[in-house]
mmCIF file of the C-alpha atoms, coordinates in Angstrom:
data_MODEL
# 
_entry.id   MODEL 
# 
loop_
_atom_site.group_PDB 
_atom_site.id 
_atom_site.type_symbol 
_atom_site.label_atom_id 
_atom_site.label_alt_id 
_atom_site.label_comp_id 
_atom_site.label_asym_id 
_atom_site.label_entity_id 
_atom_site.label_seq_id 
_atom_site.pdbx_PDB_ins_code 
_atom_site.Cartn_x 
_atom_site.Cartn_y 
_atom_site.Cartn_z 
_atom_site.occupancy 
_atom_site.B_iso_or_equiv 
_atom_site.pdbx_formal_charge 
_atom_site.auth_seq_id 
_atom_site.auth_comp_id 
_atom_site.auth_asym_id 
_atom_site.auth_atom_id 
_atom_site.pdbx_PDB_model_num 
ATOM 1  C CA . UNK A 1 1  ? 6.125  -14.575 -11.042 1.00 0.00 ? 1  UNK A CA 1 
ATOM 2  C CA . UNK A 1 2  ? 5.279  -16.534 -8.165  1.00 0.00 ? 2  UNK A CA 1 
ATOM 3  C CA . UNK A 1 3  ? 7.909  -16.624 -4.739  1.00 0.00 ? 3  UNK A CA 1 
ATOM 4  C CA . UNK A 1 4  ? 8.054  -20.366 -5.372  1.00 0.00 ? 4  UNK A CA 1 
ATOM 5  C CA . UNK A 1 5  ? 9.334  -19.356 -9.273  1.00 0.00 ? 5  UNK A CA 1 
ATOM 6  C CA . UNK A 1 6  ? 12.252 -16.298 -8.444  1.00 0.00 ? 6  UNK A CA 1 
ATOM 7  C CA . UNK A 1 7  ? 15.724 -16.877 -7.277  1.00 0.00 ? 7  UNK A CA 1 
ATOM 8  C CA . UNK A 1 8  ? 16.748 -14.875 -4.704  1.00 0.00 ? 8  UNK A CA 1 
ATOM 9  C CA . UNK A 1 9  ? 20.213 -13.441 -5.180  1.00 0.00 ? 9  UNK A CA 1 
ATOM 10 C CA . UNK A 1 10 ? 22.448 -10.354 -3.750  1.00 0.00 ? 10 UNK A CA 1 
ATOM 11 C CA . UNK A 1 11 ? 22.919 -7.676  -5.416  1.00 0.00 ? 11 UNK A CA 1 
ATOM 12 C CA . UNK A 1 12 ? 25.192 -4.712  -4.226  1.00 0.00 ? 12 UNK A CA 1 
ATOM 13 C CA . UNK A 1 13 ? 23.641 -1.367  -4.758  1.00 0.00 ? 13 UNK A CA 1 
ATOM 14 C CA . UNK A 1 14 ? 25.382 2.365   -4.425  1.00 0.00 ? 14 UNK A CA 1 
ATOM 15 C CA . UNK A 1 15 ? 23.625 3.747   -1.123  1.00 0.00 ? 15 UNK A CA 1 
ATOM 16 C CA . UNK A 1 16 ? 22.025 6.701   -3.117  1.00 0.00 ? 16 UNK A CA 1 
ATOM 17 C CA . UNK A 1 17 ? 20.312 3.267   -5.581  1.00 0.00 ? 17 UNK A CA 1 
ATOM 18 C CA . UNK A 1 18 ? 19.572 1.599   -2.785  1.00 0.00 ? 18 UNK A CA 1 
ATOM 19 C CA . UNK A 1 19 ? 17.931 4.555   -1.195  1.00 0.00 ? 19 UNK A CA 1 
ATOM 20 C CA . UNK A 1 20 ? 15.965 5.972   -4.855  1.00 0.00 ? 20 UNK A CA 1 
ATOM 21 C CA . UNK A 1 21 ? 14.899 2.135   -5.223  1.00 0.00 ? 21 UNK A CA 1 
ATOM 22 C CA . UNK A 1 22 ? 13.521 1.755   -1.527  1.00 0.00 ? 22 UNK A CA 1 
ATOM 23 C CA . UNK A 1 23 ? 11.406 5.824   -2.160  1.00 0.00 ? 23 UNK A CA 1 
ATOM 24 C CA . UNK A 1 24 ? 10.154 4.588   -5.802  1.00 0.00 ? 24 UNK A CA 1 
ATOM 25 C CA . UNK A 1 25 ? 8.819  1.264   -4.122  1.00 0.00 ? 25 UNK A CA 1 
ATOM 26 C CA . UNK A 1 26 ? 7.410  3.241   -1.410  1.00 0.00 ? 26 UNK A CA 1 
ATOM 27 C CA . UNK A 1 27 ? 5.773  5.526   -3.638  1.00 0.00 ? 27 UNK A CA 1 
ATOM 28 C CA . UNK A 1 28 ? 4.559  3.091   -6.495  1.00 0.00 ? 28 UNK A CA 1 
ATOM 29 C CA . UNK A 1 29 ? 3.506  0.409   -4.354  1.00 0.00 ? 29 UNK A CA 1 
ATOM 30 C CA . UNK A 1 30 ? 5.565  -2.341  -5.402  1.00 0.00 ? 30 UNK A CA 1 
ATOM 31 C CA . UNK A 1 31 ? 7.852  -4.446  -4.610  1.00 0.00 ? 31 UNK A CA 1 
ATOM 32 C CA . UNK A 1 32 ? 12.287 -3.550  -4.601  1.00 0.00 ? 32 UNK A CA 1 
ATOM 33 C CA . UNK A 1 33 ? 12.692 -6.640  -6.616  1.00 0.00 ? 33 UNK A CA 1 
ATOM 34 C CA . UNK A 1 34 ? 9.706  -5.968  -9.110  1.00 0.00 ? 34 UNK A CA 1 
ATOM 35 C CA . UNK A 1 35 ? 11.056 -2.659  -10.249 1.00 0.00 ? 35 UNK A CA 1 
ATOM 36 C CA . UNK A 1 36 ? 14.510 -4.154  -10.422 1.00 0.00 ? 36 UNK A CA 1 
ATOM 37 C CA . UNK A 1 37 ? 13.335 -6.944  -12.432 1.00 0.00 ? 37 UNK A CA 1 
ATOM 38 C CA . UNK A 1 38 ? 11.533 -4.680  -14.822 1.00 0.00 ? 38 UNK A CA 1 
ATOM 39 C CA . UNK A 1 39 ? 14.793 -2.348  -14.859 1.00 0.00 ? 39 UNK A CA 1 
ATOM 40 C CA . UNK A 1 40 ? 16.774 -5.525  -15.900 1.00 0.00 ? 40 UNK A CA 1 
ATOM 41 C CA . UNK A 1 41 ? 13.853 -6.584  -18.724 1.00 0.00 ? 41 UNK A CA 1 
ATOM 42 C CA . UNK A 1 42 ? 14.128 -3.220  -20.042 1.00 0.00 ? 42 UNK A CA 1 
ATOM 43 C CA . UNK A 1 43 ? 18.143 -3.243  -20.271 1.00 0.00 ? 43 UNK A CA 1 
ATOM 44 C CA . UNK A 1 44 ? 18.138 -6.415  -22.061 1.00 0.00 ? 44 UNK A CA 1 
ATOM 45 C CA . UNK A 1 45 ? 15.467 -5.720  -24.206 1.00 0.00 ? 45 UNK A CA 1 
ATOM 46 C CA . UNK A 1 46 ? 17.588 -2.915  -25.371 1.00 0.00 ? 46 UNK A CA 1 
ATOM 47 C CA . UNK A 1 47 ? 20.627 -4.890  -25.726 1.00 0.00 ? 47 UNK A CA 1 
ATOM 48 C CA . UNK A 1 48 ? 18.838 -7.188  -27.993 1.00 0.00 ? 48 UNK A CA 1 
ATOM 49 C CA . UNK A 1 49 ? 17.424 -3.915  -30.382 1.00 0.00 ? 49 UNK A CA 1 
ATOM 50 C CA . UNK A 1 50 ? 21.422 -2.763  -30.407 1.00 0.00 ? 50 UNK A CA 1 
ATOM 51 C CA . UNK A 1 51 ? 22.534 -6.057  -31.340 1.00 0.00 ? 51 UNK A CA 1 
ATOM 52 C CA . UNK A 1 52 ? 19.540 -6.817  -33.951 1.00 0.00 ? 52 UNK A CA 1 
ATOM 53 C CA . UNK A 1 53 ? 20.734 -3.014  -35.186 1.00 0.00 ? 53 UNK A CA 1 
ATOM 54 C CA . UNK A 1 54 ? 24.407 -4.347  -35.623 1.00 0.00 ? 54 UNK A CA 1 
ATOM 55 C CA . UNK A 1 55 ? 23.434 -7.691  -37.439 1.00 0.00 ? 55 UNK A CA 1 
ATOM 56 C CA . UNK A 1 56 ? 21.433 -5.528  -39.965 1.00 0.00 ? 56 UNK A CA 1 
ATOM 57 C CA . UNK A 1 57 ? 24.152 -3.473  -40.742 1.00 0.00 ? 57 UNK A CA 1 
ATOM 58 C CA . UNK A 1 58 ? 27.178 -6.319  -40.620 1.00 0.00 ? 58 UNK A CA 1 
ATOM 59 C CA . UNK A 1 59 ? 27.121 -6.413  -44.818 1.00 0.00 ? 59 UNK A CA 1 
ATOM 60 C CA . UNK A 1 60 ? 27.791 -2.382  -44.731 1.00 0.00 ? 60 UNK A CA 1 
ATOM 61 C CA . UNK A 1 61 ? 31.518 -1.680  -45.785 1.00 0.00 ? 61 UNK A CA 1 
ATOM 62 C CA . UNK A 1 62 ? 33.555 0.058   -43.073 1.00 0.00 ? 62 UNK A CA 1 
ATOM 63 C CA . UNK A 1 63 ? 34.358 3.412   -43.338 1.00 0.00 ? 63 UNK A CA 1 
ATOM 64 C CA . UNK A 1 64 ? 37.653 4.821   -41.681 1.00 0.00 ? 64 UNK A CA 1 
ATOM 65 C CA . UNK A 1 65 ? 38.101 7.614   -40.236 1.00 0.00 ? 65 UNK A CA 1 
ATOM 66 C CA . UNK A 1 66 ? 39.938 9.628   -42.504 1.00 0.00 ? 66 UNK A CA 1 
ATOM 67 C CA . UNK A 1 67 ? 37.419 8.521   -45.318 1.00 0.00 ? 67 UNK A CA 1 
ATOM 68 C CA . UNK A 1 68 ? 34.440 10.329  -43.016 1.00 0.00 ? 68 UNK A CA 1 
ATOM 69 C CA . UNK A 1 69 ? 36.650 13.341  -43.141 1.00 0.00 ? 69 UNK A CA 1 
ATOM 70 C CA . UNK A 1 70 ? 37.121 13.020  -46.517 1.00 0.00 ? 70 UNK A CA 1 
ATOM 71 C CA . UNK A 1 71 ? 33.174 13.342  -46.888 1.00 0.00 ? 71 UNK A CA 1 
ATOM 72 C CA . UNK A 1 72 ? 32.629 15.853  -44.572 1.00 0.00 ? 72 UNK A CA 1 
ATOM 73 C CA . UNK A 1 73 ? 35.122 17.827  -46.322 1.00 0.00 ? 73 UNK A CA 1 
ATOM 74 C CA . UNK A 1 74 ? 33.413 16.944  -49.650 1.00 0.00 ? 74 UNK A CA 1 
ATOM 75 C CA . UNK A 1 75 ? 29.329 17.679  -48.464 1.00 0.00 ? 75 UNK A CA 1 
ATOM 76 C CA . UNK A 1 76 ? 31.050 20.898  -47.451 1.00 0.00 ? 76 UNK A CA 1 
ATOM 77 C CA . UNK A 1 77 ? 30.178 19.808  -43.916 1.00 0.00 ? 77 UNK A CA 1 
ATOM 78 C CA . UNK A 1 78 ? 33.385 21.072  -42.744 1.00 0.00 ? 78 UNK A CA 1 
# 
């Protein structure tokens, strides 16, 4: 991504962040905002699998809680 291409925001960051993020760019060589960037791909990539996950499952019937017991109880589980 080009400067021209990023919007620059603020971002608030717990001291002990702020200070891992400024030793890992340091150390790797690249840029605060690349590793956050790829931090933040990463997070909503995951977000998507967990809510791809839940639209796969939506047809399942719910089962409550006393229901799981039930089966535990039954597979001898408990």
């Amino acid at each position: 991504m080009s400067a021209t291409e990023a919007i620059r925001s603020t971002v608030y960051l717990a001291p002990e962040l702020h200070q891992a993020l400024r030793l890992k760019s340091a150390q790797s060589r690249r840029s605060m905002s690349d590793i956050v960037n790829q931090a933040l791909r990463q997070a909503l990539r995951e977000d998507e699998e967990d809510l791809a996950a839940v639209r796969s499952r939506a047809k399942e019937r719910a089962l409550s809680y006393e229901d799981f017991l039930t089966k535990l109880k039954a597979d001898g589980t408990l």
